[in-house]
N, C-alpha and C positions, 0 to 999 in steps of 0.2 A: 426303079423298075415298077411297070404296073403289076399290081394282083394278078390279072388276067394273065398276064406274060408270065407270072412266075407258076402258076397255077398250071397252065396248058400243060398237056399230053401228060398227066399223070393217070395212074390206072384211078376207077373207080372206085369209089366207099362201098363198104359192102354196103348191103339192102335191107339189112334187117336191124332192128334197135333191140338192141343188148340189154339195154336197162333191166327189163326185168326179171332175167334171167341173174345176172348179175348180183342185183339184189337179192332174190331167193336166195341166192348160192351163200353170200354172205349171211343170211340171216341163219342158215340151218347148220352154219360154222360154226355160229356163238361165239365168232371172235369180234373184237373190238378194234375198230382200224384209229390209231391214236396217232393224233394229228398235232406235233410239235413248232407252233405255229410263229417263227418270228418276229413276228409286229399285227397288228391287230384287227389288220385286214384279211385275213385269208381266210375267212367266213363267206367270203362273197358269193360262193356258188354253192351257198348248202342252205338249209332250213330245217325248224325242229331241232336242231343241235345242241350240246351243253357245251358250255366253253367255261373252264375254270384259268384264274389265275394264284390262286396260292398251291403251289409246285412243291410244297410239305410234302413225305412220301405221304402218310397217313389218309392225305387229302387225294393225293393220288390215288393211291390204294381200295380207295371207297369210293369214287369216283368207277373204279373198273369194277368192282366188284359186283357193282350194278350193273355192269353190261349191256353199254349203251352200244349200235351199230356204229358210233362216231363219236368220238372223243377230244375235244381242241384241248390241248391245255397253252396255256398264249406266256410263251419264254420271254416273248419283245426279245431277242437276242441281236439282231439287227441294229441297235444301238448299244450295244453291248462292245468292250475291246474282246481281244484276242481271248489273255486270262481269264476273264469275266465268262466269258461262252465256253470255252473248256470245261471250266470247271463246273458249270452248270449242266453242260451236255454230259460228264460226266458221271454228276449226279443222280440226274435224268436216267442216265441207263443204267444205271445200280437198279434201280428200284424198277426198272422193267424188266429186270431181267428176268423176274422170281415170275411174270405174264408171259413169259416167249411164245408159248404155244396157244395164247389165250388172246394176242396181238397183232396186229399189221403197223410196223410204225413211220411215218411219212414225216419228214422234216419238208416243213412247209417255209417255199421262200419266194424271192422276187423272182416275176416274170423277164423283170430284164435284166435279168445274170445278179443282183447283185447281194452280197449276201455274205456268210462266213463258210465257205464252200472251198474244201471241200475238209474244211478243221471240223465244223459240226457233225457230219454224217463218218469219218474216220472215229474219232472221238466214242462216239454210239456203238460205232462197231466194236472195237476194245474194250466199252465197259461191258458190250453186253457177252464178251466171248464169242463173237462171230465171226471174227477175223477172214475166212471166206467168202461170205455175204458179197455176192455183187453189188454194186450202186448202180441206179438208175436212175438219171437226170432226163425232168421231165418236165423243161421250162415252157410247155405250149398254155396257153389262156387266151379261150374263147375271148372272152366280154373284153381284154385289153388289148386283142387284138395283135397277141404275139402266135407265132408259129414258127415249128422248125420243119425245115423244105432241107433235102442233102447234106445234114450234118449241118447245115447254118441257121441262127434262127436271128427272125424278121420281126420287124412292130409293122402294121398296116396301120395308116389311117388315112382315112377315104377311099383312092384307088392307088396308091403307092404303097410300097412293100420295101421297108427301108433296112439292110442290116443293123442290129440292135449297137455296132460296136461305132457306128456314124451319127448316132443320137445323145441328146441330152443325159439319156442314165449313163452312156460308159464316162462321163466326167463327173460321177457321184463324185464326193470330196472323201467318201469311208472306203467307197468300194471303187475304184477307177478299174476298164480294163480297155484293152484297144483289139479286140477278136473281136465277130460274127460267124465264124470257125471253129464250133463247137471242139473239137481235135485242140486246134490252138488254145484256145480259151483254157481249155481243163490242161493242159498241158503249162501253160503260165500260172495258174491257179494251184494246181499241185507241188510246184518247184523240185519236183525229183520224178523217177521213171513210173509212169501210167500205162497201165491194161486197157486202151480205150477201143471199144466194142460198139456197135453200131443195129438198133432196129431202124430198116428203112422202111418207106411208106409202102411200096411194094411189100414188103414183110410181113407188114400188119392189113392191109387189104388183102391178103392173102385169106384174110379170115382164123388162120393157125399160126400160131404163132409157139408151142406149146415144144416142140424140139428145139427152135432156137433161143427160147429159157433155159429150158435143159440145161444147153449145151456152153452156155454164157462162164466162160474162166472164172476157177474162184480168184474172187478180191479186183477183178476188172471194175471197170466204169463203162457204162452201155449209156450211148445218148438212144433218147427216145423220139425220134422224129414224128409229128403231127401236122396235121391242119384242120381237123374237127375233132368232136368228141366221139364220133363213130371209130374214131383212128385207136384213144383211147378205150376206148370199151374192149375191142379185143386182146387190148394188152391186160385190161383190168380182168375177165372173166379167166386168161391163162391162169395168171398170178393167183387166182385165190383157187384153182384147180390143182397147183403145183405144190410140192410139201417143201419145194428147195426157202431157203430164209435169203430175203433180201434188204436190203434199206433202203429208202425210194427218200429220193430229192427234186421237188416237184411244186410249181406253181400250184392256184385255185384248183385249177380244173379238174386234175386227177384225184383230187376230191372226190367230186362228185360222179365222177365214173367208177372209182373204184366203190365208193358205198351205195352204188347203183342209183341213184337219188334221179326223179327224173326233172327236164328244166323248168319253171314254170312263170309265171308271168309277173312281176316285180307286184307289191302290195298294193292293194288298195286303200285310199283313205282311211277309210271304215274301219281295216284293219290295224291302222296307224294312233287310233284314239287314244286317250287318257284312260286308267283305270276306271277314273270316276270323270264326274264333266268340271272339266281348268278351265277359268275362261281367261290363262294367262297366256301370254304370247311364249315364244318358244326363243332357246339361246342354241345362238351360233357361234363357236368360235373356230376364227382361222389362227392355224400355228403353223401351216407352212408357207414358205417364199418362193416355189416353183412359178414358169410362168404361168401355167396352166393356172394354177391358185390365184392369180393375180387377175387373169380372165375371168374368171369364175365370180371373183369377189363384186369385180365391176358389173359385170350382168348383174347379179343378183343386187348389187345398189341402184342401179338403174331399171328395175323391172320389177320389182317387189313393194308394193304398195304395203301400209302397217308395218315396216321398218324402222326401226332406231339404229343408227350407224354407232359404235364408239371407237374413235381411234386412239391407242396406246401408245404413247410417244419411247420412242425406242431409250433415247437418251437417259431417260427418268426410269425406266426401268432396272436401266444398267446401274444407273446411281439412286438406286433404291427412291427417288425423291416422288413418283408416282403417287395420289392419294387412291390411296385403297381402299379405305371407308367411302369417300364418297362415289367411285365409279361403283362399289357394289350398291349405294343407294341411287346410285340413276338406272341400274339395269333391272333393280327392283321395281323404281315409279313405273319405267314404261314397258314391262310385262306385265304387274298388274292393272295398266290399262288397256290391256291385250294386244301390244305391240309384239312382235317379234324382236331382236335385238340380236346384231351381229358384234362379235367383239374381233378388232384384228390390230395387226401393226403398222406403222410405219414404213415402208418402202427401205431395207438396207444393202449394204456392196460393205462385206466384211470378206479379211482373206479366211481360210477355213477354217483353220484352229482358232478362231476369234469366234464365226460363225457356231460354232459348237456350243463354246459358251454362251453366247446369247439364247441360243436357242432355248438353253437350259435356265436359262433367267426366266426369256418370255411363258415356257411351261408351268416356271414355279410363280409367277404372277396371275397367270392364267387358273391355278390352282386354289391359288389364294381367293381369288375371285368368285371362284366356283363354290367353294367350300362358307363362303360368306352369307352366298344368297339363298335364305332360307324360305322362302315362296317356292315354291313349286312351280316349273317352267312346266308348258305343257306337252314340249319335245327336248330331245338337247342334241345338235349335230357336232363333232368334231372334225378338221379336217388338218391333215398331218401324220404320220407313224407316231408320230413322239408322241407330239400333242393328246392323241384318241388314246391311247395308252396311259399315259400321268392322268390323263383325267379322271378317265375308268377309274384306275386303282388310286391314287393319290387323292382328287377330288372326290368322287362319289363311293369309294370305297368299294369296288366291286371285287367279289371271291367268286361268285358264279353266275352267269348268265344265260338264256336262252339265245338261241338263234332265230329271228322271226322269219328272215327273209330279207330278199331284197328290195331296198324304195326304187333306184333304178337299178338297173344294169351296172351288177359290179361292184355296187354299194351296200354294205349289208347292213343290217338296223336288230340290236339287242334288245332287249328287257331284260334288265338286270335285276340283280336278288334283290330278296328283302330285308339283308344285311345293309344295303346300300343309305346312303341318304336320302335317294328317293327310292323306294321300292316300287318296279316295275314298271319305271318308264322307260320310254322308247330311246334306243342311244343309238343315233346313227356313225358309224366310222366312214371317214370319205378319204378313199385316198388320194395323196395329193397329184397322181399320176394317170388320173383313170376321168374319160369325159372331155365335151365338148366344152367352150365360154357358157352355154346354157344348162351344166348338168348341176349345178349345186342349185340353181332360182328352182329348175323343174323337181329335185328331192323338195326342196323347203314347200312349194306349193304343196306338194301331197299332203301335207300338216293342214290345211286349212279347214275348219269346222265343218263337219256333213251335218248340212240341212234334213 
């Protein structure tokens, strides 16, 4: 189906931008909208941010107490089993619980359904005692081009509007599902009887929306249907007007509608610099095998002048037999001659419980790698959930980070602590699902030295 076709004769966006209404309203709350973020992309549409990763209550604790308008703390749950995320989301909601009134908390997950949904956000509601608490699914994102139209939601790319349950994510290998029928979908996902409620676009171009929260069944699930952020916005201004307590499950986007943030234009150079002046080239590593990734890797080999390619032989990984010393001394020689250097793998076709493990090999090589080379890169990109996530924390050691912004659309770029092993350089996460064959060459260029 084209956009156009699916788009026609819907009512109008309202006219006015909410944003800063919104904002105001949040800030004269003094609540904190605590943003429980599965994997380590869901930064992508916010800036100014703090994102912690050690999840200690303590840390959390002190973390809120500061009273930031927005608060990531990054679960990575998304590669997590069942057990694993229970008990973590468990834990998670002990220690919020003593915030309820001090809180907005948003379990941030994938735009294309995929996720531990609907174990996470149940989970939250029984540690925190809410058991009423509607759920709100709210898989719309702008920048990746998903949207939900009549209870179904869509990926676009270009002028096609494709349901989500005919693409490459419903055959994830963690998370498989066969819906674009939101109804269905939650109803497969839950495996027992659901309350499922419905805001349509008509509802929220309405501009009020404010009775039909009200009136929202305790312990229901409400899909939130979108196609811009204007759509959002009047969801987000109800919510923080209403005193009712909900638990929101919700792509990027609602994000930044609900902490009013307005959009602004991906970074500049300038903004992208060294602390001090590197004059080392910058590392890239790829850690995921989508094909997108695979597109991506080839542009940016064929189109990036000052590159050093290294390829990692899959084989020698798995059988430890890789030298490690020496690829950390060739990624040193050609960043301190101001190359760039991409690290990736080999080309594999593993079935999935094999693919897993590898995966966790190539990470912990990858880490090893990381963790070796003691020069100072003058950026560092990750591309992968896993991958951007082990590195953070495993490699460079990260506990807290800012949010700078976006390098493109979609892509967000940290400065991390000074806990870290490099304190304060720029850490872009890419995900491996977001962009065109030319979006990883066009982040990398933004790196390149301002004259």
């Amino acid at each position: 189906m084209t956009l156009n076709d699916l788009l026609s004769g819907l009512p109008p966006e309202i006219s006015h931008d909410l944003t800063p209404e919104i904002h105001n309203f949040l800030i004269e709350s003094k609540k904190t909208i605590v943003v429980l973020d599965d994997e380590p992309s869901g930064t992508q549409t916010v800036f100014d941010i703090p994102v912690i990763t050690d999840l200690t209550p303590t840390t959390i604790k002190d973390a809120i107490d500061e009273a930031p308008p927005v608060l990531f703390l990054l679960t990575n749950s998304r590669s997590l089993n069942e057990e694993q995320t229970t008990e973590l989301h468990q834990n998670l909601g002990e220690t919020l619980k003593e915030f309820q009134n001090d809180v907005i908390i948003i379990s941030r997950s994938d735009s294309n359904l995929r996720g531990h949904f609907p174990l996470e956000t149940n989970t939250l509601r029984k540690a925190l005692e809410i058991p009423e608490a509607p759920i709100l699914f709210i898989p719309f994102f702008s920048d990746g081009g998903c949207l939900t139209l009549n209870d179904t939601h869509y990926i676009v790319e270009g002028d096609n509007a494709t349901p989500v349950h005919l693409t490459s994510f419903a055959k994830d290998m963690a998370f498989p599902f066969s819906h674009s029928y939101l109804p269905d979908y939650l109803a497969k996902k839950s495996q027992g009887p659901l309350d499922v409620q419905s805001l349509s676009l008509a509802d929220l171009r309405s501009g009020d929306i404010t009775t039909k929260l009200a009136n929202l069944p305790d312990s229901s699930t409400c899909i939130v249907n979108a196609t811009s952020l204007k759509d959002l916005n009047v969801l987000s201004l109800a919510l923080l007007k209403s005193d009712r307590r909900f638990i929101i499950r919700s792509a990027s986007s609602f994000v930044q509608s609900l902490a009013g943030i307005p959009s602004r234009p991906p970074l500049e150079p300038w903004q992208l610099q060294d602390l001090e002046p590197n004059p080392n080239g910058g590392l890239i590593l790829i850690g995921s095998e989508t094909p997108e990734t695979h597109d991506q890797l080839n542009h940016l080999l064929k189109n990036t002048p000052n590159l050093t390619a290294i390829k990692l032989s899959i084989p020698d990984i798995i059988n430890s037999t890789f030298n490690l010393k020496s690829t950390i001394a060739d990624v040193q020689t050609a960043m301190t001659s101001g190359q760039n250097v991409v690290l990736f793998t080999s080309r594999r076709i593993f079935d999935d419980e094999e693919d897993l493990k590898i995966t966790h090999r190539i990470s912990q090589a990858l880490i090893a790698i990381v963790q070796g080379i003691r020069k100072r890169p003058s950026f560092l990109v990750a591309e992968g959930a896993i991958t951007s996530f082990r590195i953070a924390t495993d490699a460079l050691g990260v506990k807290q980070a800012q949010v700078l912004g976006q390098i493109i659309p979609g892509v967000p770029v940290w400065t991390i602590g000074n806990e870290t092993l490099h304190p304060g350089l720029a850490y872009v996460i890419f995900p491996s699902n977001l962009g065109g064959a030319d979006a990883l060459t066009l982040a990398v260029e933004k790196f390149a030295p301002v004259l």
